[in-house]
C-alpha positions, -999 to +999 in steps of 0.1 A: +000+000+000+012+039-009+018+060+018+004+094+018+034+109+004+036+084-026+000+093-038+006+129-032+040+122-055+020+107-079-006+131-082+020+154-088+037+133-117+010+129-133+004+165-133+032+172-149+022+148-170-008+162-185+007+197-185+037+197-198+043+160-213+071+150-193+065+118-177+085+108-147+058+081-140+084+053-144+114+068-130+125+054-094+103+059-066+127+064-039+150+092-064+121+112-071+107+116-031+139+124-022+144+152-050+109+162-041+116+166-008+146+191-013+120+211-037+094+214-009+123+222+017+133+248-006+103+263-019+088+259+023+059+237+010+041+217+038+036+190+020+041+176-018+005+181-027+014+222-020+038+218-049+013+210-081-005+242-079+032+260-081+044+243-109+010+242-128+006+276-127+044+286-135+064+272-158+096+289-146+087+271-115+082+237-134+117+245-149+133+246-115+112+209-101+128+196-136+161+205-130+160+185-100+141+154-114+166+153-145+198+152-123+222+167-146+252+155-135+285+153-154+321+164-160+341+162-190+357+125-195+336+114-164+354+077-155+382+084-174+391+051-170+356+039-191+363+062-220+397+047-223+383+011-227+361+029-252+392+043-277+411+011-271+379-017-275+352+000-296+376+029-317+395-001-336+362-016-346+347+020-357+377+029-380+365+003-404+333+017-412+331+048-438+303+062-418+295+066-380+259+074-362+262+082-324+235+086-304+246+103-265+211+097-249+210+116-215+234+145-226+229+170-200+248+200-203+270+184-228+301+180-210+310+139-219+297+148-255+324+174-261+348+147-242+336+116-264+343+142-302+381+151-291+388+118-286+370+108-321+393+132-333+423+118-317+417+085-332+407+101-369+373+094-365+351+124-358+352+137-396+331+107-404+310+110-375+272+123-367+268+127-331+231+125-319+230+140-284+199+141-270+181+152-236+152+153-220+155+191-208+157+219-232+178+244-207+208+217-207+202+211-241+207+250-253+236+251-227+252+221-243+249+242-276+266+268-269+299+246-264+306+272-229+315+243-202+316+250-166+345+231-157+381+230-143+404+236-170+431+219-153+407+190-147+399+184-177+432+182-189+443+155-166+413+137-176+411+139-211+450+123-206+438+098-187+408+089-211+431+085-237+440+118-250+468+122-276+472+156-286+465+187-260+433+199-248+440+233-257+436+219-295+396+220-288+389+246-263+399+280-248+396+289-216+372+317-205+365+334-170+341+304-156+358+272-177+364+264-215+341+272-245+348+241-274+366+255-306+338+259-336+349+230-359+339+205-330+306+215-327+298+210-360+290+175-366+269+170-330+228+174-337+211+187-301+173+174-301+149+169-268+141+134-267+125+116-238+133+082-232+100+072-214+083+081-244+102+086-276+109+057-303+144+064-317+149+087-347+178+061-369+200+033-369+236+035-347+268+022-347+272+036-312+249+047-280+261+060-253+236+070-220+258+071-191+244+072-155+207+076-168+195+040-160+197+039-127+173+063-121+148+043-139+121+016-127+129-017-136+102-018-163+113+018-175+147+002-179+136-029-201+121-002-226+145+015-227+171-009-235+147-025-260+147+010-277+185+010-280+185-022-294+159-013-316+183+013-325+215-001-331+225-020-364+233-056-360+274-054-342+269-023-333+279-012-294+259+004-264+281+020-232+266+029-200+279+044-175+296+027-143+265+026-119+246+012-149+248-026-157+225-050-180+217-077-163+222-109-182+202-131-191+173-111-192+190-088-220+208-121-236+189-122-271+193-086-279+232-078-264+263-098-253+293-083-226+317-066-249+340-055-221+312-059-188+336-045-164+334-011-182+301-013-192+305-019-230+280-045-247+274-051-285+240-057-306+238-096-308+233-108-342 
């Protein structure tokens, strides 16, 4: 049986729902209450129900609950060690192919996009790339087009190194007053769309997804869709990485993927 605060949680989902079309119905229970709760803290609501009239009403208000329920969290070359089994496992294996779709589900503010393109561009690969990077919140998305990163420039240097890296971070960015802004010719081939996972199909066939850390804020039904939608969405070979809190677990996921490299989260499309 729901407690008090799960209906009133609901109620407010599907609220948001039927307003704005963002559906958070399937996300995890316990992720959301506790995001919800910091919102009510915050905003010095009694309860959750005291929330849905606020965020009906306003939409800048509905943009400040969905910053919260979209956790944008992210750093350039986040793992490091994960995008290095990347260039060394699934780069080899994307040099033979003339052309390459990428789909970056979950992009945020854009931060491991930028970080996934200078290394394509390492490896001689991002001039025959299309990079797909999608997100379910507009505000990150237009921040992640503007290529203006709010990041330790120093960081990211170490980072990028330890991801990889073969030529010098100041090859793709400069630094400005609050991090780096991305150099123009490596923003060119990446395609910023709003796409929700809960209720999108995908847009094209890839030889690559990556949704890193997204997952695991999911339900466990939530999750089977949506890795039946990448699967759907990747040709026949073709690779999925998640990030290092995110795991399939086999066999339930056997027909459509095998472990490519399990211990950093790489899997390929079964054929």
């Amino acid at each position: 049986m729901l407690t008090d605060e799960e209906i009133e949680l609901s109620v407010l989902l599907k609220a948001v729902y039927l307003k704005y079309g963002y559906d958070f119905r399937e996300y995890s229970y316990d992720s959301l209450l506790r995001r919800v709760r910091l919102r009510c803290k915050r905003w010095q609501c009694e309860s959750i129900s005291s929330l849905i009239p606020l965020v009906i009403y306003s939409e800048d208000k509905f943009r400040q609950l969905l910053h919260d329920l979209t956790i944008p969290v992210t750093s350039m070359f986040r793992d490091p060690e994960y995008f290095k089994a990347l260039v060394d496992n699934v780069f080899p294996v994307l040099k033979t192919y003339p052309k390459i779709n990428i789909w970056h589900a979950g992009c945020a503010s854009g931060e491991e996009v930028y970080s996934l393109v200078f290394l394509l561009n390492d490896y001689g690969l991002y001039d025959r790339a299309s990079i797909y990077a999608t997100d379910i919140n507009q505000q990150q998305l237009d921040q992640a087009r503007r290529g203006r990163l709010d990041v330790s420039a120093e960081d990211a240097k170490q980072a990028y190194h330890r991801a990889g890296g073969i030529s010098t971070l100041e090859r793709y960015v400069q630094v400005i007053d609050r991090g780096v802004e991305v150099l123009q010719p490596f923003t060119e081939n990446i395609y910023f769309c709003k796409h929700d996972l809960t209720t999108d199909n995908h847009f094209g066939q890839m030889e690559l997804i990556i949704c890193r850390n997204v997952l695991i804020y999911f339900d466990q039904e939530l999750k089977k869709n949506v890795i039946n939608l990448f699967s759907n969405a990747l040709y026949e070979g073709g690779f999925l990485f998640l990030g290092k809190d995110d795991a399939l677990v086999m066999p339930e996921f056997e027909n459509n993927f095998s472990s490519f490299d399990g211990k950093f989260r790489i899997y390929k499309r079964s054929f």
